[in-house]
C-alpha positions as CSV (number, residue, x, y, z in Angstrom):
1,X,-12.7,25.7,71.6
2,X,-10.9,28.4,69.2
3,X,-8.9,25.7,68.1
4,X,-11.8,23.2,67.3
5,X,-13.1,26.0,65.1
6,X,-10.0,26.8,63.5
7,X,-9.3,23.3,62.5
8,X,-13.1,23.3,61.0
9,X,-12.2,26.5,58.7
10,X,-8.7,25.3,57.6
11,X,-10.4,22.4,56.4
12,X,-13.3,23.7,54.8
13,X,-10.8,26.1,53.0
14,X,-8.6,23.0,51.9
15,X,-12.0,21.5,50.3
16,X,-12.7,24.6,49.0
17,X,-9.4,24.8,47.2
18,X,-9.4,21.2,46.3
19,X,-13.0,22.0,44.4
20,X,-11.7,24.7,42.5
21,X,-8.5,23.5,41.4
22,X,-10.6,20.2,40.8
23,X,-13.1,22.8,38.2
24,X,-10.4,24.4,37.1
25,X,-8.7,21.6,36.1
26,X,-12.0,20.4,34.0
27,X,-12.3,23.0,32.3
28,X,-8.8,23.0,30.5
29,X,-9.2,19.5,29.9
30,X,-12.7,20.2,28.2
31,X,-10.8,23.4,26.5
32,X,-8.0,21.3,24.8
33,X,-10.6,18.1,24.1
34,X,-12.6,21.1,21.9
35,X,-9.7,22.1,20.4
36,X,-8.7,18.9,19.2
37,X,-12.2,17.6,18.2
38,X,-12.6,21.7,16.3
39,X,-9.4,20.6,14.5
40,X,-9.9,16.7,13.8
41,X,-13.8,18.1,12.4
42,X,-11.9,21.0,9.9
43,X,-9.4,18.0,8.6
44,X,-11.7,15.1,8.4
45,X,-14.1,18.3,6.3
46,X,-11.4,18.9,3.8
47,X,-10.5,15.3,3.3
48,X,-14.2,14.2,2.6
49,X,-14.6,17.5,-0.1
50,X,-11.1,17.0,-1.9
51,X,-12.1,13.1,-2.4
52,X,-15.2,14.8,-3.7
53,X,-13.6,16.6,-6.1
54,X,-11.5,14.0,-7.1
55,X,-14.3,11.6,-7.7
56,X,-15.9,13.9,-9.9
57,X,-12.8,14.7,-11.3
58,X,-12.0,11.3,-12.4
59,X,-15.3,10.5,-13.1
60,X,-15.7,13.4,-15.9
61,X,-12.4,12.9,-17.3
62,X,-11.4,9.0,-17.4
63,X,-15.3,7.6,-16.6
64,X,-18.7,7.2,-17.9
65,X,-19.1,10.7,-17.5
66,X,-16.7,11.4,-20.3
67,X,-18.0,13.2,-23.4
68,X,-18.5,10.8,-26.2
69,X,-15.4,12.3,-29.1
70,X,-18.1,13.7,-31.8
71,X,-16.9,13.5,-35.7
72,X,-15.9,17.1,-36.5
73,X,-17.7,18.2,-40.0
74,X,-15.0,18.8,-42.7
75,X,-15.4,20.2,-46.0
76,X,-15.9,17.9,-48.7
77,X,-16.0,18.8,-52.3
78,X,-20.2,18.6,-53.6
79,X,-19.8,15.8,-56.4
80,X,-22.4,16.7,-59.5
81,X,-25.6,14.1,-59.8
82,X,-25.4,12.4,-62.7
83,X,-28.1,12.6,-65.1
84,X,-29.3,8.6,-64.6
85,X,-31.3,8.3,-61.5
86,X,-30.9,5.0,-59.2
87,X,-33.3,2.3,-60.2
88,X,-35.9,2.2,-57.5
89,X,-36.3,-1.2,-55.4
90,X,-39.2,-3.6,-56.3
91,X,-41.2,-4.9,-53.7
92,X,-41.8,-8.4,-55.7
93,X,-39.4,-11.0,-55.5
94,X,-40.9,-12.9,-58.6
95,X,-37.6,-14.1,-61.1
């Protein structure tokens, strides 16, 4: 009978073992599958905000968004009015 016994609690140790390698196992796996989904996230980030700032880069500098070029105001000598006024337009078109 002791050996009936003894054959029940060497297995029950083996499954024991088996489970916990089993778990132990798991939870590496999930370890490095965090890791690697942690570090795909941080790369995929930085991709999506430096084509952001590309974008807005191009579209301020080469785009629509550009500033319009505004005529800078130079000096210009003030020519006198002469003393003859301009005639006035007539609103009659009668020769």
């Amino acid at each position: 009978m002791a050996a009936r016994g003894r054959d029940r609690q060497t297995r029950e140790q083996r499954e024991r073992a088996r489970a916990y390698q089993a778990r132990v196992e798991l939870h590496e796996r999930q370890g490095r599958r965090r890791r690697r989904d942690n570090i795909l996230g941080i790369v995929v980030g930085a991709l999506v905000v430096l084509a952001a700032i590309g974008v807005q880069t191009a579209y301020f500098t080469v785009g629509p968004g550009m500033p319009q070029p505004t005529p800078s105001s130079t000096s210009t000598p003030e020519v006198p009015a002469s003393g003859t006024p301009a005639p006035a337009p007539s609103e009659s078109t009668a020769p």
